[in-house]
MIKOLTOR-656463 format. One record per residue (C-alpha): residue number from 1; residue in three letters; chain; x negated, y negated, z negated. Coordinates in steps of 0.25 Angstrom, whole numbers. Each point is the difference from the previous one (the first is absolute). Layout:
BEGIN
  seq  type  mol      X      Y      Z
  NUM   ALA    A      X      Y      Z
...
end
This chain:
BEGIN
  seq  type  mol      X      Y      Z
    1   UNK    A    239    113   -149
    2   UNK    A     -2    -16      1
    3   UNK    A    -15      2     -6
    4   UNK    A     -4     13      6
    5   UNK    A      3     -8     14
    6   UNK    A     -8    -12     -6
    7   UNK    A    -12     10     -3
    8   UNK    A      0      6     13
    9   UNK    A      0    -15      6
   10   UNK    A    -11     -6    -10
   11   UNK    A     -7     13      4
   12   UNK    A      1     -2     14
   13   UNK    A     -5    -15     -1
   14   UNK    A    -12      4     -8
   15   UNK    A     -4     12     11
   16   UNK    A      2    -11     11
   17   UNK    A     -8     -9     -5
   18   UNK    A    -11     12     -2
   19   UNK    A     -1      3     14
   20   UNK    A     -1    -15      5
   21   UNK    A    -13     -2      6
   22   UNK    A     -9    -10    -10
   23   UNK    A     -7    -11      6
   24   UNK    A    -16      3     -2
   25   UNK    A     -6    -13     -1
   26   UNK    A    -16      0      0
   27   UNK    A     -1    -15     -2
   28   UNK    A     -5     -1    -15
   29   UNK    A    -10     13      4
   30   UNK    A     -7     -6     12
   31   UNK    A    -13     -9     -3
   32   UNK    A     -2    -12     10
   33   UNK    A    -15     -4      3
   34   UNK    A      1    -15      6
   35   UNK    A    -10     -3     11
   36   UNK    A     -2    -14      5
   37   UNK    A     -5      0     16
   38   UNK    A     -6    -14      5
   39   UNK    A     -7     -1     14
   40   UNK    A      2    -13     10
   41   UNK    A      1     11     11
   42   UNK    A      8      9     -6
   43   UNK    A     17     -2      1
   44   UNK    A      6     11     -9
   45   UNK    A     12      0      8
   46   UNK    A      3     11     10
   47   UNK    A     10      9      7
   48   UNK    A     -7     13     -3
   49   UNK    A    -10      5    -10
   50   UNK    A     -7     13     -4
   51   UNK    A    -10      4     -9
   52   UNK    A    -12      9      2
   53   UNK    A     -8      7     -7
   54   UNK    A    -16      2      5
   55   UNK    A    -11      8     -9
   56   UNK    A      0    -11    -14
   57   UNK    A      7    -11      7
   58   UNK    A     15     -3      1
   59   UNK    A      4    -10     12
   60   UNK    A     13     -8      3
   61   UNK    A      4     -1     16
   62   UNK    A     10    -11      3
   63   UNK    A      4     -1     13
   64   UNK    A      7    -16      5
   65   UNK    A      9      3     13
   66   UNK    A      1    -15      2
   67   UNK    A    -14     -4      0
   68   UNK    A     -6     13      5
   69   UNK    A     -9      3    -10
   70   UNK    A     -6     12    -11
   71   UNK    A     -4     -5    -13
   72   UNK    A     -7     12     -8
   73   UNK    A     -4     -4    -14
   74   UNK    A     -8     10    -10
   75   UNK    A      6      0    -12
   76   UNK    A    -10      6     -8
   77   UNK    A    -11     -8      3
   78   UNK    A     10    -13      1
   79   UNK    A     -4     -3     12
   80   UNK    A      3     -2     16
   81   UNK    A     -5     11      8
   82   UNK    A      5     -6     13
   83   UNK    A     11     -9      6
   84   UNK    A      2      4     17
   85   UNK    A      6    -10      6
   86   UNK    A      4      8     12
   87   UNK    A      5     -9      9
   88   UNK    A    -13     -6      1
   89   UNK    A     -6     15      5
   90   UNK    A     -2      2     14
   91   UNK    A      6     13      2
   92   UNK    A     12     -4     -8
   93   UNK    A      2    -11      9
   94   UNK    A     -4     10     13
   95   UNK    A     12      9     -3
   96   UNK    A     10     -9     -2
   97   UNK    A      2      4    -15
   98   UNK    A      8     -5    -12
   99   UNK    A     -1      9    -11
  100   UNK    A     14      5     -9
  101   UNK    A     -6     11    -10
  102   UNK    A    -13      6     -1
  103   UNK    A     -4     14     -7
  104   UNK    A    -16      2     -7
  105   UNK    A     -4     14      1
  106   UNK    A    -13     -4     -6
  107   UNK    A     -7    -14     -3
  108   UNK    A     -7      1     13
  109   UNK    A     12      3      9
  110   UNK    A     12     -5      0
  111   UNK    A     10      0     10
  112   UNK    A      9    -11      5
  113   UNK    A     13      1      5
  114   UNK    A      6    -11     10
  115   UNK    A     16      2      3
  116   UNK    A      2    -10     13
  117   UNK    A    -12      5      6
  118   UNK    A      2     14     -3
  119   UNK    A    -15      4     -4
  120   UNK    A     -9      5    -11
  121   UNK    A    -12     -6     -3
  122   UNK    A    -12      5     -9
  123   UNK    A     -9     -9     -6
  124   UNK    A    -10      2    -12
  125   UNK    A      0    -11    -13
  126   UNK    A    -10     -9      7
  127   UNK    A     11     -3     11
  128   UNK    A     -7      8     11
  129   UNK    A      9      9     10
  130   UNK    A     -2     13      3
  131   UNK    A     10      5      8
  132   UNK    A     14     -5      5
  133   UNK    A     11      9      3
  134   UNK    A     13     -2     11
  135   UNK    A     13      6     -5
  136   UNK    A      9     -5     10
  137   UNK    A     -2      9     11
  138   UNK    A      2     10    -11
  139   UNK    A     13     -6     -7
  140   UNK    A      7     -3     15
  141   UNK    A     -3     16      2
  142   UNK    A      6      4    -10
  143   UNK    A     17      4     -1
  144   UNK    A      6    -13     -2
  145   UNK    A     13      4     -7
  146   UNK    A    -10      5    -11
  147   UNK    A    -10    -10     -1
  148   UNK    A      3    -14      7
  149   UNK    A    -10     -9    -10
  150   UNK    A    -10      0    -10
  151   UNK    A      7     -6    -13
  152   UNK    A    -11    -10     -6
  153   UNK    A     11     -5    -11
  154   UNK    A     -8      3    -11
  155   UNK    A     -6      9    -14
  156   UNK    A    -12      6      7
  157   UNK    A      6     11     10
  158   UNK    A    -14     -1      8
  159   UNK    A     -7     12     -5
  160   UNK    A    -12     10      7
  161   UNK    A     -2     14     -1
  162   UNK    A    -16      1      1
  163   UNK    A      3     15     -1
  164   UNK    A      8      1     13
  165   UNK    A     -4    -14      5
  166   UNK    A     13     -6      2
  167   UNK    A      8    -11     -3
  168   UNK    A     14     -1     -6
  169   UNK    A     11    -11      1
  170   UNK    A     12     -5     -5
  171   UNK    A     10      0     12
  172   UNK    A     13     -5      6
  173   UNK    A      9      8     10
  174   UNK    A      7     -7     10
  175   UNK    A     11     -3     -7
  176   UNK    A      5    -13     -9
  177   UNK    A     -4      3    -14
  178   UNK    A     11    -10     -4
  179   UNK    A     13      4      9
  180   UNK    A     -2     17      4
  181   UNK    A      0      9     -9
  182   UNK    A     -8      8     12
  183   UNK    A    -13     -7     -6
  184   UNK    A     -1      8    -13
  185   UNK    A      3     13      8
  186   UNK    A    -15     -1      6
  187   UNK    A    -14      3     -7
  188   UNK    A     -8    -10     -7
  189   UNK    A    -14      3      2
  190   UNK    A     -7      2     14
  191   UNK    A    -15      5      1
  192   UNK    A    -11     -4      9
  193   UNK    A    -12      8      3
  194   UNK    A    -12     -5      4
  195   UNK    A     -6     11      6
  196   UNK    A     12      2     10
  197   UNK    A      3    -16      1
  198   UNK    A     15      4     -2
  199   UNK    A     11      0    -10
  200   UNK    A      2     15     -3
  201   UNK    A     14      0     -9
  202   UNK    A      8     -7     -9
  203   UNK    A      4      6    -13
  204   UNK    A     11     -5    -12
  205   UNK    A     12     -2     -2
  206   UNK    A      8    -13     -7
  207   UNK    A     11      4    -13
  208   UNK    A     13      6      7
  209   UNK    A      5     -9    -13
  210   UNK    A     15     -9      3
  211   UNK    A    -12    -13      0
  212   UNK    A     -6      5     15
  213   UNK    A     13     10      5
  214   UNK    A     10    -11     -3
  215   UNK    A      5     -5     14
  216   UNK    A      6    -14     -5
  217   UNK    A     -8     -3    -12
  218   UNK    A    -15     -2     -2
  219   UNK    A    -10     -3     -9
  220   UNK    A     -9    -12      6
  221   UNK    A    -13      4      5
  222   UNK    A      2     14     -6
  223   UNK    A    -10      6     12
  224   UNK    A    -12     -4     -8
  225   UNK    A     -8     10     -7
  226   UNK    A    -12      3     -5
  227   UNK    A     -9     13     -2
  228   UNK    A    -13      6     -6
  229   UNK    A     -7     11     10
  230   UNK    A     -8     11     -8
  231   UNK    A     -6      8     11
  232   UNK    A     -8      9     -5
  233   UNK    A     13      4     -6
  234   UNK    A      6      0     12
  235   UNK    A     12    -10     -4
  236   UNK    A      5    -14     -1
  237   UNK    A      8     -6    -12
  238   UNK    A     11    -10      6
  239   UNK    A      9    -10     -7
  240   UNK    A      9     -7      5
  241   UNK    A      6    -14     -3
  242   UNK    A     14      5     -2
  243   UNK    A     -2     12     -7
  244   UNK    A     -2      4    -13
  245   UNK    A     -7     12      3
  246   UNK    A    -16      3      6
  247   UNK    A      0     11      9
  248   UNK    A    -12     10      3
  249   UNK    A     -1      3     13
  250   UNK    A     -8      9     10
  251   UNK    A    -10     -8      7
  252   UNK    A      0     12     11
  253   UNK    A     15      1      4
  254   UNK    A      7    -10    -10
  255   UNK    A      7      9     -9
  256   UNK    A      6     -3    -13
  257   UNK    A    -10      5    -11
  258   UNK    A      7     -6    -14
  259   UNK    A     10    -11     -3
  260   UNK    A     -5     -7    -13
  261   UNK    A      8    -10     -8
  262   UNK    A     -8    -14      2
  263   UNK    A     12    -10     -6
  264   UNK    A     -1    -12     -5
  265   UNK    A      6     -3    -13
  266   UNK    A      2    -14      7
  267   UNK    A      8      4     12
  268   UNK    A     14      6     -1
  269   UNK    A      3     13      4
  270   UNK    A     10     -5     12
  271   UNK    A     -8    -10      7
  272   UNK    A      9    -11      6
  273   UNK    A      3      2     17
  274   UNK    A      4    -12      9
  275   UNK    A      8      1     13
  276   UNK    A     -7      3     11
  277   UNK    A      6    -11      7
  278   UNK    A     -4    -11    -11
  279   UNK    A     -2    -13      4
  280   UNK    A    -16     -5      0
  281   UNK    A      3     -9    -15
  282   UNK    A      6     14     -5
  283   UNK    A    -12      8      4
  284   UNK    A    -10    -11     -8
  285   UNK    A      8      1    -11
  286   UNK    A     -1     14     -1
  287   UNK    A    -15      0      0
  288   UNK    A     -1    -10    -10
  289   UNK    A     10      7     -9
  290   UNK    A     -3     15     -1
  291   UNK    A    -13      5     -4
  292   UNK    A     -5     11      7
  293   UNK    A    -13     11      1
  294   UNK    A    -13     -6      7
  295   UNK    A    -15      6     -2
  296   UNK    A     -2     14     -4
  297   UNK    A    -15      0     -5
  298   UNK    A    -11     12     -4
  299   UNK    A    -11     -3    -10
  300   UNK    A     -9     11      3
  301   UNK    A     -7     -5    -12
  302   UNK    A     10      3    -11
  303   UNK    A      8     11      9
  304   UNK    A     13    -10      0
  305   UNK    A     10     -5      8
  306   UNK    A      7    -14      0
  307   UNK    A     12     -3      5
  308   UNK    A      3    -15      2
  309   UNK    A     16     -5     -1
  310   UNK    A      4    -11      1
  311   UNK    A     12     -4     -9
  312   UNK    A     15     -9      4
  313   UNK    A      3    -13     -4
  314   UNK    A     10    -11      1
  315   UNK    A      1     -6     15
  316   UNK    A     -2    -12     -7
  317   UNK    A    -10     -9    -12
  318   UNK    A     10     -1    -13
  319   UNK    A     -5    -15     -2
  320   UNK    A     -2     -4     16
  321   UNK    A     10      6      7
  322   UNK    A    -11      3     11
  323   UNK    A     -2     14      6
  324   UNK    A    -10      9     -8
  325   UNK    A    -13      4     10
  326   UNK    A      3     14      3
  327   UNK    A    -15      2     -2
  328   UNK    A     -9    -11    -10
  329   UNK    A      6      0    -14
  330   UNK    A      8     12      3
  331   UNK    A     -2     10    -13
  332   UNK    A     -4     14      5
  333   UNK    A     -7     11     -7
  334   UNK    A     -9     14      2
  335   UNK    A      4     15     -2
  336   UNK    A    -12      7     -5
  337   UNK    A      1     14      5
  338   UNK    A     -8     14     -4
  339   UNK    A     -8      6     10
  340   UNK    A     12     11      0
  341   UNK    A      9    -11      2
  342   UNK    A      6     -1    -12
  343   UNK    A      2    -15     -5
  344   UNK    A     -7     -5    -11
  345   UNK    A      6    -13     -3
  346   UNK    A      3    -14      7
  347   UNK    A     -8    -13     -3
  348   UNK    A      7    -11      3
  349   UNK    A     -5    -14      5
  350   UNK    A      9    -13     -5
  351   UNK    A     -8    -10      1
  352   UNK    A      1     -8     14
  353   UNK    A    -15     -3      4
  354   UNK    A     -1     16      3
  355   UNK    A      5      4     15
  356   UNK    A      3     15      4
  357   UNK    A     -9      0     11
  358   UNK    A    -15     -6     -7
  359   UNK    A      1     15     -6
  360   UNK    A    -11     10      3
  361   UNK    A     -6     12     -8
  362   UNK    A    -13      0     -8
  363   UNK    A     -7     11     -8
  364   UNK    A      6     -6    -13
  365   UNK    A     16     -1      6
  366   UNK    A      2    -11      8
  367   UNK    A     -6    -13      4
  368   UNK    A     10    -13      3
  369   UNK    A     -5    -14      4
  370   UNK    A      6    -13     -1
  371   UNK    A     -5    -15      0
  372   UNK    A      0     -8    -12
  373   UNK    A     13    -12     -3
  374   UNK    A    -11    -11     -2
  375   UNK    A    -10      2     11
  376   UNK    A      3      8     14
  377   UNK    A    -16      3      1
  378   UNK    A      2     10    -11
  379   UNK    A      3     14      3
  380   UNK    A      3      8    -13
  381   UNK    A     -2     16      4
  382   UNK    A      7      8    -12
  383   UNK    A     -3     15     -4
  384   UNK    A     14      7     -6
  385   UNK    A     -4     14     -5
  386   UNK    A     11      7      5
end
């Protein structure tokens, strides 16, 4: 009796340990190519970036909130196609602007996005404006219990339909992301036409998950988010930065499409929630604790998606005892996803002169820039063929 119940245990053990998920790491698969940028003019460092792709040429677009300028490099030809220092334009300066985010529909028309004023601004690679648009006639028209702001908290959410000519934004509702539960309740995503010069709908809904239905506890900053539209699809791909899943969406009404798994092997299942009531110290802690979801990325090239996670860590340095930086020297890693969504592996990132947010597609994978330890006027720009 004693070894048929020992059988059935070993057996249960070994068909446990068969169904665990195996972490897929691509690390030892990926080749890295290694390009050194130097430019008196050009900085490397910036809030946002995108790449572009135009006829044989590949160009990197970095936008610097702070000092108000585009740098665009090519990176074929190694060279500088421009740097717009836009507060030195006249119409940048005539409307008052100050530019958060910024979307290229092609290399000669790229559209600006500036939150306090509340306007969009076209401009071609050369600087020159085109057209400036006013939302905030619009955004005041609209129902405020919907759609109180425009959330300029990050990942790219700034995106144009050239098909329907209109905009769509990440947005909050007019409640505390932090404290009412009544926040998560309301869509996520608001749409502007040009045509009509109004917002016609808001569409998506958060996870009805414990993380954004609990009334007491909370994830901190779990309202951020980040999505992919395909249009001619008629759809957006949304992941959020307390979820393990992405969602498919209908970019017409919002409806739920698919649910796909997109967890981290670095995250556990159960992320860890806060009181609601925490105090301001609590709060920080949190963020530099618990790692969480950030970019969703498409490379149109390879037909791949990349999911950027950042991973926990101790609230303080083993040998200082200081607080770890919740964002520089913080390990993270990078989904690769399927076009059909199912995940391919994850490359992880250890080492600490990489930061999550210097990340943007190229036709190879991706491309990640940092500066060189011995000399601050080096940019290193690094090809991962994900």
């Amino acid at each position: 009796m004693n070894k048929i119940i020992l059988l059935l245990l070993l057996g249960c053990i070994l068909t446990c340990c068969k169904n665990e998920k195996e972490t897929i790491l691509l690390n030892e698969a990926v080749n890295v190519t290694v390009q050194q940028f130097n430019h008196p003019l050009y900085n490397g460092n910036s809030d946002k970036r995108k790449t572009f792709v135009n006829q044989d040429s590949i160009y990197l677009f970095s936008l610097h909130g702070m000092q108000q300028k585009i740098e665009i490099l090519n990176l074929s030809s190694k060279s500088v196609k421009n740097i717009i220092y836009l507060n030195k334009l006249d119409d940048y300066n005539k409307y008052g602007l100050n530019i958060n985010d910024f979307y290229i529909h092609n290399i000669d028309s790229i559209f600006l996005y500036s939150h306090y004023t509340k306007q969009i601004a076209l401009i071609n690679s050369s600087g020159n404006f085109k057209e400036v648009i006013n939302l905030s006639n619009a955004i005041n028209a609209f129902e405020s219990d919907k759609f109180s702001d425009i959330d300029i908290s990050g990942f790219g959410n700034f995106c144009y339909n050239h098909l329907k000519k209109e905009f769509a934004f990440k947005i909050h509702s007019a409640f505390n992301f932090d404290n009412d539960i009544n926040y998560y309740k309301k869509n996520i995503i608001a749409t502007y036409n040009v045509n009509t010069a109004t917002f016609t709908k808001t569409i998506g809904n958060y996870p009805t998950t414990e993380v954004y239905s609990d009334p007491n506890n909370f994830f901190v900053n779990s309202y951020e988010l980040s999505y992919i539209p395909f249009y001619n699809k008629q759809k957006y791909y949304v992941s959020f930065t307390a979820d393990h899943n992405i969602y498919e969406i209908s970019s017409a009404d919002g409806s739920l499409l698919n649910t796909y798994n997109g967890k981290s092997n670095f995250l556990n299942s159960n992320l860890n929630l806060i009181s609601r009531s925490s105090e301001s110290q609590t709060i920080l802690n949190h963020l530099i604790e618990n790692g969480k979801y950030k970019k969703l990325l498409y490379n149109t090239h390879k037909k791949q998606f990349y999911r950027i996670v950042t991973h926990n860590q101790p609230l303080k340095k083993e040998t200082s005892g200081k607080l770890n930086n919740m964002t520089f020297g913080r390990n993270f890693s990078i989904i690769v996803f399927n076009e059909d969504m199912s995940i391919k592996g994850e490359y992880l990132f250890e080492n600490p002169k990489y930061t999550y947010f210097d990340i943007s597609t190229h036709p190879k994978g991706i491309l990640i820039n940092y500066k060189d330890d011995n000399d601050e006027d080096k940019n290193i720009l690094e090809i991962h063929s994900l």
